[in-house]
Backbone as ProteinMPNN parsed JSONL, in Angstrom:
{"seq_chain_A": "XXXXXXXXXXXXXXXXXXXXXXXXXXXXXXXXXXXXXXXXXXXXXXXXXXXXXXXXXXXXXXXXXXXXXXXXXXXXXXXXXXXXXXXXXXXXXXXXXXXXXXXXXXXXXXXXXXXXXXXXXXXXXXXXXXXXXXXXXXXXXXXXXXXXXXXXXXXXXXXXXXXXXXXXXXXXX", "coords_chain_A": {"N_chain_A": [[59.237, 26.213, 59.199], [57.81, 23.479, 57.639], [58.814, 20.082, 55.795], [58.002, 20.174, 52.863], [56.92, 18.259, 50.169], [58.736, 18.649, 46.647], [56.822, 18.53, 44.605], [53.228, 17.404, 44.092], [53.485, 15.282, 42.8], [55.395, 13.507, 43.955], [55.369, 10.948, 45.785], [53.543, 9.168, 44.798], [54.807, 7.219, 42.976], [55.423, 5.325, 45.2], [53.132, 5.036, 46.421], [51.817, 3.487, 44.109], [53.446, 1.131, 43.867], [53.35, -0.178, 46.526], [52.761, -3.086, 48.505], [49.782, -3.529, 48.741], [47.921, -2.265, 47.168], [49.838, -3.79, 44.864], [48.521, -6.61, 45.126], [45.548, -5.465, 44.746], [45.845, -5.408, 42.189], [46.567, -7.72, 41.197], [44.323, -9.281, 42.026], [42.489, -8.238, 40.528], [43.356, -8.52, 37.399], [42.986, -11.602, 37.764], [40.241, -11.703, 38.098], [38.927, -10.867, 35.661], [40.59, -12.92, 34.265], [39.15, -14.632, 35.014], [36.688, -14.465, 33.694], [36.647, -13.705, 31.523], [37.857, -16.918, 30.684], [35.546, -18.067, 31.089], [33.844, -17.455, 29.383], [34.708, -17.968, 26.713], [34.37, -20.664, 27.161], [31.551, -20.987, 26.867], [30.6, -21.064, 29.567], [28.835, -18.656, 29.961], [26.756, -18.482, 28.243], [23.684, -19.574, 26.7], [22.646, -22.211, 28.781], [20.562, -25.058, 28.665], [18.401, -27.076, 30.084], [16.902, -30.203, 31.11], [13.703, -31.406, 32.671], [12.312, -34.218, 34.537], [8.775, -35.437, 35.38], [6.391, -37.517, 36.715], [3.064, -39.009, 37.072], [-0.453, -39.474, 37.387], [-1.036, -40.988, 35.546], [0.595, -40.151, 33.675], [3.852, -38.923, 31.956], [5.96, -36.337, 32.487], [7.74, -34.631, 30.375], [10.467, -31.61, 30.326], [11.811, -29.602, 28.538], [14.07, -26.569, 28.907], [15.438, -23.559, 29.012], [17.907, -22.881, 31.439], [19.793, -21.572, 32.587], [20.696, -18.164, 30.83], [20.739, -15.104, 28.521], [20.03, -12.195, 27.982], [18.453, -11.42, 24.764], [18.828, -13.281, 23.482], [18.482, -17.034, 21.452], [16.169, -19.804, 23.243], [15.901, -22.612, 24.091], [12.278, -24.248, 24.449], [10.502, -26.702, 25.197], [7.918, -29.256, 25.734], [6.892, -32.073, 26.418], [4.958, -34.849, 26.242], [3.599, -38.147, 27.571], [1.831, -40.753, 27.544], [1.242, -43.947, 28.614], [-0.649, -45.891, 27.301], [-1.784, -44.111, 24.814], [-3.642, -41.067, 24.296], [-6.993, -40.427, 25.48], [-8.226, -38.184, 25.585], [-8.599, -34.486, 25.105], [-5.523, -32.977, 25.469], [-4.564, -30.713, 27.929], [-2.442, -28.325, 28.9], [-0.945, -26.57, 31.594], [0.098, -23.346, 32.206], [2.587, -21.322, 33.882], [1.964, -18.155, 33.939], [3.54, -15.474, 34.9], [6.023, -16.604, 33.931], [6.293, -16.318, 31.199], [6.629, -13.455, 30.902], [9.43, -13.098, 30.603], [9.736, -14.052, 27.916], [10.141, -13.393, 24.811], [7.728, -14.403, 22.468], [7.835, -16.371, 19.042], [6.502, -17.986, 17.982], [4.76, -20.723, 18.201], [4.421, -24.603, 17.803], [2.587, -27.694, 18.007], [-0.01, -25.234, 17.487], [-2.589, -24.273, 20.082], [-5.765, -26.057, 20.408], [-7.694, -24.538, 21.862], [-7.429, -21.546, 24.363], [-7.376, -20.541, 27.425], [-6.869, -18.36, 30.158], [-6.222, -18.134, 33.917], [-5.993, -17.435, 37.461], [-3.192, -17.322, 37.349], [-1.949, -18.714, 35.44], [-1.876, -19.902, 32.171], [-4.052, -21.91, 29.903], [-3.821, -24.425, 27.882], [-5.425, -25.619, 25.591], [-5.013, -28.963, 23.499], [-6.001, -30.765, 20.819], [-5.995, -34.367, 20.795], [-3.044, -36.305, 19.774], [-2.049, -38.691, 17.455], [-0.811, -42.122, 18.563], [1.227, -42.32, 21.484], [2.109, -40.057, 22.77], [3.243, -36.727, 22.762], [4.368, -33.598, 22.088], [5.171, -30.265, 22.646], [5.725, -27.601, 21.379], [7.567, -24.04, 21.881], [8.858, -21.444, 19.974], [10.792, -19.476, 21.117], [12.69, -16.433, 22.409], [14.713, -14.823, 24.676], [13.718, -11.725, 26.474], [15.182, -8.417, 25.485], [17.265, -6.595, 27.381], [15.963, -7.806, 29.676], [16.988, -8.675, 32.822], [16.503, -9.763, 34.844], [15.717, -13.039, 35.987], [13.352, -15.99, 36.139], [10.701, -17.716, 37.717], [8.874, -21.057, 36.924], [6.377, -23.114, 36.02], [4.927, -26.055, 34.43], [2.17, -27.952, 34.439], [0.491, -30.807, 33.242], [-2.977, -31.534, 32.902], [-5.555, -33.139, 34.763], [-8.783, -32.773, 34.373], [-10.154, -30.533, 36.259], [-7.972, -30.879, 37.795], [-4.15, -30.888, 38.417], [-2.363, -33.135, 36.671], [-0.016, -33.67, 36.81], [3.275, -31.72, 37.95], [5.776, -29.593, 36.677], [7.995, -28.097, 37.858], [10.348, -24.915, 37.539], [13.056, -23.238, 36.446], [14.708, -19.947, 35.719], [17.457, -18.846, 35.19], [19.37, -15.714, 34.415], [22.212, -13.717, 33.104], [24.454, -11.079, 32.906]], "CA_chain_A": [[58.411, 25.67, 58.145], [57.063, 21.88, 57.715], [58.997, 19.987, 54.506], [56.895, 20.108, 51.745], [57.465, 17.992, 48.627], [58.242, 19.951, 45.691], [55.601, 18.41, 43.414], [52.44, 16.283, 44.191], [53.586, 13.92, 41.938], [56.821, 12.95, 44.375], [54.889, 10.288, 46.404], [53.267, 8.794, 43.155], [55.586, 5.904, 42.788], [55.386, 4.491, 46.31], [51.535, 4.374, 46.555], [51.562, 2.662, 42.776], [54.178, -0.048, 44.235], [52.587, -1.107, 47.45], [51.807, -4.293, 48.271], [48.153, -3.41, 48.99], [48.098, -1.918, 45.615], [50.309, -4.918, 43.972], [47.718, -7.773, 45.34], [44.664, -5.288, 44.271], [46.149, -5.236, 40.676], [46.495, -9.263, 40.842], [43.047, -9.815, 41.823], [41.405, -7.675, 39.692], [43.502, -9.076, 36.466], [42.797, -12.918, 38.183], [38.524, -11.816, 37.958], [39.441, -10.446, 34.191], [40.914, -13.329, 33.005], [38.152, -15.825, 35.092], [35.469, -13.989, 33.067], [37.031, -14.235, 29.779], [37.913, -17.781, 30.117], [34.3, -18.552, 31.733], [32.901, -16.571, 28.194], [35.309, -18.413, 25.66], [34.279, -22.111, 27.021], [30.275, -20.953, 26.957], [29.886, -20.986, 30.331], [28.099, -17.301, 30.154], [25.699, -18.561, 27.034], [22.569, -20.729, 27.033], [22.513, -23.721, 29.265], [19.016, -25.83, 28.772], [18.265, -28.807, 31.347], [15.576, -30.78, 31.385], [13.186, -32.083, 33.802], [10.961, -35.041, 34.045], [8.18, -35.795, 36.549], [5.428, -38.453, 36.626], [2.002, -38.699, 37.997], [-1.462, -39.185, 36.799], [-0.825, -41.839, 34.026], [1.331, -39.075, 32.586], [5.173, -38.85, 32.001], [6.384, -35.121, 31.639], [9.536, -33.838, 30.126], [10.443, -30.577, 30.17], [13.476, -28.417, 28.0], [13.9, -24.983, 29.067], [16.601, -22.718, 29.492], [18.316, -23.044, 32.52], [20.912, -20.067, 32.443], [20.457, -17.66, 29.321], [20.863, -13.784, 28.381], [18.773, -11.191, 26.603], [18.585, -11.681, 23.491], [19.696, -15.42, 22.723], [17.23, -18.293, 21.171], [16.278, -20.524, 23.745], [14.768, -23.846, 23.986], [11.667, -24.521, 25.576], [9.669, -27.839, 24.945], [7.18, -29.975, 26.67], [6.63, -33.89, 25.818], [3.736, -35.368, 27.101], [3.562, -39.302, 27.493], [1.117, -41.758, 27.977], [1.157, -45.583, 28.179], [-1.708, -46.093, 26.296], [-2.458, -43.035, 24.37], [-4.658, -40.473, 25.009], [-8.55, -40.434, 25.691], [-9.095, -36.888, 24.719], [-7.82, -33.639, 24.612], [-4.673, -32.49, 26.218], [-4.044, -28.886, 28.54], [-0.873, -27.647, 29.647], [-1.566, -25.285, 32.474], [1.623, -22.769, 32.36], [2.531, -20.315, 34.636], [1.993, -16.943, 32.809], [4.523, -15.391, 35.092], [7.174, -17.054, 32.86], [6.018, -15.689, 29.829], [7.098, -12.183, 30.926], [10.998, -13.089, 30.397], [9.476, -14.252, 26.853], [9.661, -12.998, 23.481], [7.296, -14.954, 21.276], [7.939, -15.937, 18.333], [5.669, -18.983, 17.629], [4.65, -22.242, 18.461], [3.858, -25.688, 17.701], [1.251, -27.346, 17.584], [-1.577, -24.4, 18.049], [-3.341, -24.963, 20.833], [-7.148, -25.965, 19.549], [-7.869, -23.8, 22.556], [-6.248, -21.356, 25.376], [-7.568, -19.629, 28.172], [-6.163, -17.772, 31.36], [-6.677, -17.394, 35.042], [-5.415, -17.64, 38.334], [-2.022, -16.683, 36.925], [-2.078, -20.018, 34.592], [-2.173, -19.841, 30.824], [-4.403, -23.25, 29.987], [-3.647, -24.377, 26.089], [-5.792, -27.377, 24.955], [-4.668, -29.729, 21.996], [-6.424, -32.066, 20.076], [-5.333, -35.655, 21.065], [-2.492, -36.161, 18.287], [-2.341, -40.477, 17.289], [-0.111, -42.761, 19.669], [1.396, -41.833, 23.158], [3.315, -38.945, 22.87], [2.906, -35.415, 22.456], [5.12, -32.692, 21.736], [4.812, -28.68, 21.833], [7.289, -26.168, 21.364], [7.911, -22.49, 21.671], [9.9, -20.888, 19.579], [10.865, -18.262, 22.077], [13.937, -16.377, 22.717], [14.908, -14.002, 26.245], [13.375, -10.384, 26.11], [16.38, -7.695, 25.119], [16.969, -5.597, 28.26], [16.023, -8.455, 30.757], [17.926, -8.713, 33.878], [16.137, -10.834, 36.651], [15.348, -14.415, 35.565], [11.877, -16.487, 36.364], [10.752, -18.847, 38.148], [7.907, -21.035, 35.927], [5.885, -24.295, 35.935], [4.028, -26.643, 33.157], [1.301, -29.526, 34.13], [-0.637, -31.628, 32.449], [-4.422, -30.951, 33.738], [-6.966, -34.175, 34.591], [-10.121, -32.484, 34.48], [-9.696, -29.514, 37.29], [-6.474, -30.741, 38.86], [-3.049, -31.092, 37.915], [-2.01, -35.068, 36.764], [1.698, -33.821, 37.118], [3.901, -30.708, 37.764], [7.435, -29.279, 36.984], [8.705, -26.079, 38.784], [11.47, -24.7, 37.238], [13.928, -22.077, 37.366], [15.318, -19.856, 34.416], [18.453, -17.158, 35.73], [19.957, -14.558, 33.332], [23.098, -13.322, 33.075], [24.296, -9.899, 31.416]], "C_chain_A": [[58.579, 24.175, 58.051], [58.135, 21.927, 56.007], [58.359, 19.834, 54.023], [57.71, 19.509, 50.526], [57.521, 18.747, 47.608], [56.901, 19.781, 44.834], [54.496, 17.722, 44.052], [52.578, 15.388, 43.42], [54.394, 12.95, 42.976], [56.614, 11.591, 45.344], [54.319, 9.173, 45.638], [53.607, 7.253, 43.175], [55.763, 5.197, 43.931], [54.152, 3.806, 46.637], [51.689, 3.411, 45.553], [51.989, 1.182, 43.353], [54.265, -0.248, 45.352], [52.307, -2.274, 47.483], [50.345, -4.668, 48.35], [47.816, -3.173, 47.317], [48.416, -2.956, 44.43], [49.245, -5.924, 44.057], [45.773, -6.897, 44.525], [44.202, -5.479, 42.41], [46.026, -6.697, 40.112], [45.086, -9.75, 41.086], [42.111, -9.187, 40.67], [41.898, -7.922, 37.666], [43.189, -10.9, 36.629], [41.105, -12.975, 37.087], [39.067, -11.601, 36.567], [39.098, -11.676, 33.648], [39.612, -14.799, 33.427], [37.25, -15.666, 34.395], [35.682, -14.446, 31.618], [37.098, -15.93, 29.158], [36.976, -18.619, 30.171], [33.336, -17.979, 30.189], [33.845, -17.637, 26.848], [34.957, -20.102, 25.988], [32.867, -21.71, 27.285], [29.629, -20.905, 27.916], [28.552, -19.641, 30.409], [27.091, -17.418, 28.608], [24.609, -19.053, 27.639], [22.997, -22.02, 27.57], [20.76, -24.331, 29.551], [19.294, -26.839, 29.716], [17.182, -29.142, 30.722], [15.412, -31.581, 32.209], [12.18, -32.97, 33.32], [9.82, -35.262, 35.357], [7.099, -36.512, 36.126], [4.276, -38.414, 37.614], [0.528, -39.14, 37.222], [-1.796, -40.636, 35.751], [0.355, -41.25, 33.347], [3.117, -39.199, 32.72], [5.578, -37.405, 31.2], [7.634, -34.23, 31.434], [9.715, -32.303, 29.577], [12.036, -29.698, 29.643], [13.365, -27.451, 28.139], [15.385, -24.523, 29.078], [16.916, -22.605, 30.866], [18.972, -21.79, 32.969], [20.6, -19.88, 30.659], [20.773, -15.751, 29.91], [20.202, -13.446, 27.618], [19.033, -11.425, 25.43], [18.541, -12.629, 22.8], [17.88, -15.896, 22.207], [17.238, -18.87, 22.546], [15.219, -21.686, 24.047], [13.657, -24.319, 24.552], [10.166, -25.66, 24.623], [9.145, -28.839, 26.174], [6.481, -31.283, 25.959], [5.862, -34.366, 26.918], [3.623, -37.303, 26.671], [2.637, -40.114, 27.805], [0.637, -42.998, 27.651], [0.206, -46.193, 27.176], [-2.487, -45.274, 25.372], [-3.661, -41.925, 24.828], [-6.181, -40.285, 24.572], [-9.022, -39.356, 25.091], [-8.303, -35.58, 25.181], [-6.303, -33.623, 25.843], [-4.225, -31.376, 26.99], [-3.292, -29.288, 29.308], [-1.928, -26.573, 30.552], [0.25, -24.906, 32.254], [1.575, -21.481, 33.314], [2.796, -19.192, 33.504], [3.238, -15.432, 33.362], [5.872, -15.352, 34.618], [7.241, -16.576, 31.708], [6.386, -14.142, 29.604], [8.943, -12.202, 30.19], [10.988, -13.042, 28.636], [9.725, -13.862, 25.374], [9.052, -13.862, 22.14], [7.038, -14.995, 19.908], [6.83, -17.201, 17.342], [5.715, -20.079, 18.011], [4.027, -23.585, 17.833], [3.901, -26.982, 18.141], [0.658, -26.2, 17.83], [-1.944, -24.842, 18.564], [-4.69, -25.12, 19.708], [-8.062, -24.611, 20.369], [-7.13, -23.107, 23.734], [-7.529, -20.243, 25.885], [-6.963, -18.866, 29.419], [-6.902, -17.488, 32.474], [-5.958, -18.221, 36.2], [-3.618, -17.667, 38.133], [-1.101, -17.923, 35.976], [-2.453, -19.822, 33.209], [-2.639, -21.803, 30.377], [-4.41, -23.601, 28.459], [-4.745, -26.014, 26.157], [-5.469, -27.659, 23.821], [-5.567, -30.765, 22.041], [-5.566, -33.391, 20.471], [-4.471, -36.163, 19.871], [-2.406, -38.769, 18.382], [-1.153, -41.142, 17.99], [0.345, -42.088, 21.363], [2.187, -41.201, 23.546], [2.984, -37.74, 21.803], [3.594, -34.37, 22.67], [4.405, -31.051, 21.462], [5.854, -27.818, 22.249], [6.959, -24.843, 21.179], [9.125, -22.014, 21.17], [10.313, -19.483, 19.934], [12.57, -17.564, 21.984], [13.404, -14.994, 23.923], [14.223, -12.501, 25.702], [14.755, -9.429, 26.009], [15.826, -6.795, 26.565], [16.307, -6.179, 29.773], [16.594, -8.917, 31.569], [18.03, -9.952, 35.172], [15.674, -12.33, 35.673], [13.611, -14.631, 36.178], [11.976, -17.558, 36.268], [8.692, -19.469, 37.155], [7.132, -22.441, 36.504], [4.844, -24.769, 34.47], [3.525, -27.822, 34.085], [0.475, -29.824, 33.465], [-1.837, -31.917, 33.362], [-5.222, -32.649, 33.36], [-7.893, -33.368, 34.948], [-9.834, -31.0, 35.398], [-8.605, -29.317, 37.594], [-5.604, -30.983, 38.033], [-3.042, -32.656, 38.116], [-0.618, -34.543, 37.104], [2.575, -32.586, 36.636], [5.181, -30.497, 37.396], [7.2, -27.868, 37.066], [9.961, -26.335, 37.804], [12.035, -23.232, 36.887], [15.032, -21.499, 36.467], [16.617, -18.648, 35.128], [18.862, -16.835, 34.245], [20.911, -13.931, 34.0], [23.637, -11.886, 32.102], [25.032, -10.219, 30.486]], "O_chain_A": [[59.645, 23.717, 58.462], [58.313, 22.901, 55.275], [57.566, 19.082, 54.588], [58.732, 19.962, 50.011], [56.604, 19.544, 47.405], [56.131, 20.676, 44.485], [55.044, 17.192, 45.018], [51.665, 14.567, 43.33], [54.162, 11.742, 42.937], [57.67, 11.083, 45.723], [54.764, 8.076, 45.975], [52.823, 6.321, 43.352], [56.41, 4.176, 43.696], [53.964, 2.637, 46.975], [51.718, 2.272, 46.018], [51.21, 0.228, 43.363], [55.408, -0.61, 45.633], [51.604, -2.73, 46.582], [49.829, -5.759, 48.108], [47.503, -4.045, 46.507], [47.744, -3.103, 43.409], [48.889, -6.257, 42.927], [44.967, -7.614, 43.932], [43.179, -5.595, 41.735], [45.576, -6.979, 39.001], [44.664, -10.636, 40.343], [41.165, -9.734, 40.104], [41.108, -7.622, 36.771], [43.17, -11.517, 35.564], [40.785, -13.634, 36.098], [39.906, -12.472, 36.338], [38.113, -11.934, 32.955], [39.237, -15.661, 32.632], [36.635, -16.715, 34.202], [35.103, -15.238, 30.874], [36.75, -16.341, 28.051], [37.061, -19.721, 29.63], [32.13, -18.217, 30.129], [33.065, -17.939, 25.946], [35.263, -20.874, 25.079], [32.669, -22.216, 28.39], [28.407, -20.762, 27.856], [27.456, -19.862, 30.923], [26.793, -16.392, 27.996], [24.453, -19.042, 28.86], [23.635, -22.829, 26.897], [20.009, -24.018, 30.474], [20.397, -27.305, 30.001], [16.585, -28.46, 29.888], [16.251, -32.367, 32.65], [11.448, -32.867, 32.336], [10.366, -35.195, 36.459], [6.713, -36.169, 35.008], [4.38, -37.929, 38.741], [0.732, -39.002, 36.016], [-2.913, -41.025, 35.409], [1.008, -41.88, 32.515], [3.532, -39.643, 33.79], [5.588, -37.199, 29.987], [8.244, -33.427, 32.14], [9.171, -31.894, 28.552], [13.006, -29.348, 30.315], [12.423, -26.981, 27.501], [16.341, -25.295, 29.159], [15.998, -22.143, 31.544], [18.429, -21.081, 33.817], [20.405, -20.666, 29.732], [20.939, -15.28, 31.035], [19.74, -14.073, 26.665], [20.211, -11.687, 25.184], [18.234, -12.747, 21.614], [16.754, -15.447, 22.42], [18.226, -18.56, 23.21], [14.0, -21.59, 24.19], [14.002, -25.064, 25.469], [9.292, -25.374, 23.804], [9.737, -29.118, 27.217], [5.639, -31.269, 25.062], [6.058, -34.303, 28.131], [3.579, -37.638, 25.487], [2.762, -40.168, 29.028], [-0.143, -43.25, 26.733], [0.561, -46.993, 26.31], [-3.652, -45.559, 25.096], [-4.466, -42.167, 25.727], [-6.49, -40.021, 23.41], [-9.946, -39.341, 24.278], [-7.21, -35.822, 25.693], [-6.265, -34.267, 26.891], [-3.151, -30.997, 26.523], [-3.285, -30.201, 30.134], [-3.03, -26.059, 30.358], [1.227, -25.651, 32.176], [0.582, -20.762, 33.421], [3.539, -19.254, 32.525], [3.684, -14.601, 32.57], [6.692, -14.447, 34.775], [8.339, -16.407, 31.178], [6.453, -13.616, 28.493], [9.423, -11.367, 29.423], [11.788, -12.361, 27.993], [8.939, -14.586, 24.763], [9.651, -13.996, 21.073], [6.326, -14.156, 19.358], [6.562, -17.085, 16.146], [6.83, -20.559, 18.217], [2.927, -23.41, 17.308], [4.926, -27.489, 18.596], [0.93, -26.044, 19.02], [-2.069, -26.031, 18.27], [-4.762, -24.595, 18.597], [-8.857, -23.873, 19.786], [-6.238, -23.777, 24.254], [-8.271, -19.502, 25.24], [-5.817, -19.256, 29.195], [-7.944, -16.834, 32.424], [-5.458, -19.335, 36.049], [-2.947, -18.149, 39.045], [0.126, -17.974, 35.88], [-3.638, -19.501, 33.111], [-1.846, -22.737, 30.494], [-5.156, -22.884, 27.792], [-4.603, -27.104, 26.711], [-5.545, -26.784, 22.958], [-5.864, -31.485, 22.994], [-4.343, -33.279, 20.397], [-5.13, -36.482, 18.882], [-2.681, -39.653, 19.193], [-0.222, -40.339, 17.917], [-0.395, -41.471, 22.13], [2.963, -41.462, 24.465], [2.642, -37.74, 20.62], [3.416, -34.038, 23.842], [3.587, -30.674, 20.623], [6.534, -27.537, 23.236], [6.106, -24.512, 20.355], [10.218, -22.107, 21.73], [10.198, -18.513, 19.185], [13.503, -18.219, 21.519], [12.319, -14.426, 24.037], [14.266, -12.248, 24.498], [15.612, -9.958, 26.717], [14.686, -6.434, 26.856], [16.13, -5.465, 30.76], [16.991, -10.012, 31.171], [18.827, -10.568, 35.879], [15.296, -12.175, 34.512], [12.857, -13.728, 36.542], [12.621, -18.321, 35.549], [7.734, -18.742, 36.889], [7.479, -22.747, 37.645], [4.226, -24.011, 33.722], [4.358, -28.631, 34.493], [-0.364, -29.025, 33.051], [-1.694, -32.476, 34.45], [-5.408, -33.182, 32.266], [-7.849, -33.163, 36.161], [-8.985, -30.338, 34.801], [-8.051, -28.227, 37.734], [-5.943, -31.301, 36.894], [-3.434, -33.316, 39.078], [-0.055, -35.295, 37.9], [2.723, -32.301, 35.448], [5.927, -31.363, 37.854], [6.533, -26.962, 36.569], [10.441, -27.396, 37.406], [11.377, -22.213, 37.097], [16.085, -22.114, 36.298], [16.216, -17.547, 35.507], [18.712, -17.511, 33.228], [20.785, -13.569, 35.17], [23.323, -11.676, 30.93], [25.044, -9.553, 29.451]]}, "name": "protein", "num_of_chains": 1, "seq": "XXXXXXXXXXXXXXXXXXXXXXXXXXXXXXXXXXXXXXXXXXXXXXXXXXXXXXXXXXXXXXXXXXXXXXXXXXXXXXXXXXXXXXXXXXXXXXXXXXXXXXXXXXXXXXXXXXXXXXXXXXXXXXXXXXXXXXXXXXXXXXXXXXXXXXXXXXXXXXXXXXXXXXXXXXXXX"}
């Protein structure tokens, strides 16, 4: 007859205290405590950027959420500039794409008008008095959203775009 341990336990304490075992136990309290201390200095909250790009006459700045999670507020504004004020109305073209991550909760100004196509949400405003123009969404992330989105805003001369920003929202759980 073959020795046989008396118990299945009797082996127990050699697997546990391995060094394969010891180094699995140190990395996996290392990730732990990188998470925790990556969550207690905000890295894993809202981070906004903003972008600017020029073109047209136009100067356009853009605040969005950069990194964000379901649920949160997050900032998303668009400032419109121009040296000498503007001639007449104003449209944002937005990618409507972006608006999926969305949960709206209001904005301002009201457009005076908004239509859609080619996968572009087009808002017109009234020309507001000097050379700068402001509109905000008071948006926050959809609950239960996972994948991020990729978006754009320009400011429209007549048909074409005077001046684009791409930009690029990830989510985290």
């Amino acid at each position: 007859m073959e020795n046989r341990p008396d118990s299945t336990l009797d082996d127990v304490g050699e697997v546990a205290r391995s060094k394969s075992v010891a180094r699995l136990r140190t990395t996996a309290a290392a990730l732990l405590v990188l998470v925790l201390v990556a969550g207690i200095l905000g890295f894993l909250g809202v981070r906004s950027s903003t972008a600017t790009a020029q073109g047209g006459g136009y100067e356009l700045d853009l605040t969005y959420p950069r990194i964000a999670r379901a649920g949160l507020d997050v900032p998303w504004k668009v400032t419109v500039h121009r040296e000498d004020g503007f001639d007449g109305e104003i449209v944002l073209a937005i990618d409507t794409s972006y608006f999926e991550i969305l949960e709206m909760r209001g904005r301002l100004p009201e457009p005076s008008a908004e239509t859609a196509g080619d996968g572009l949400a087009y808002l017109t405003f009234d020309p507001p008095p000097g050379d700068e123009f402001t509109f905000a969404l008071d948006v926050r992330i959809q609950a239960g959203r996972q994948w991020g989105e990729s978006g754009s805003v320009s400011v429209m001369d007549g048909e074409k775009s005077a001046v684009t920003i791409y930009f690029d929202t990830w989510l985290v759980p």
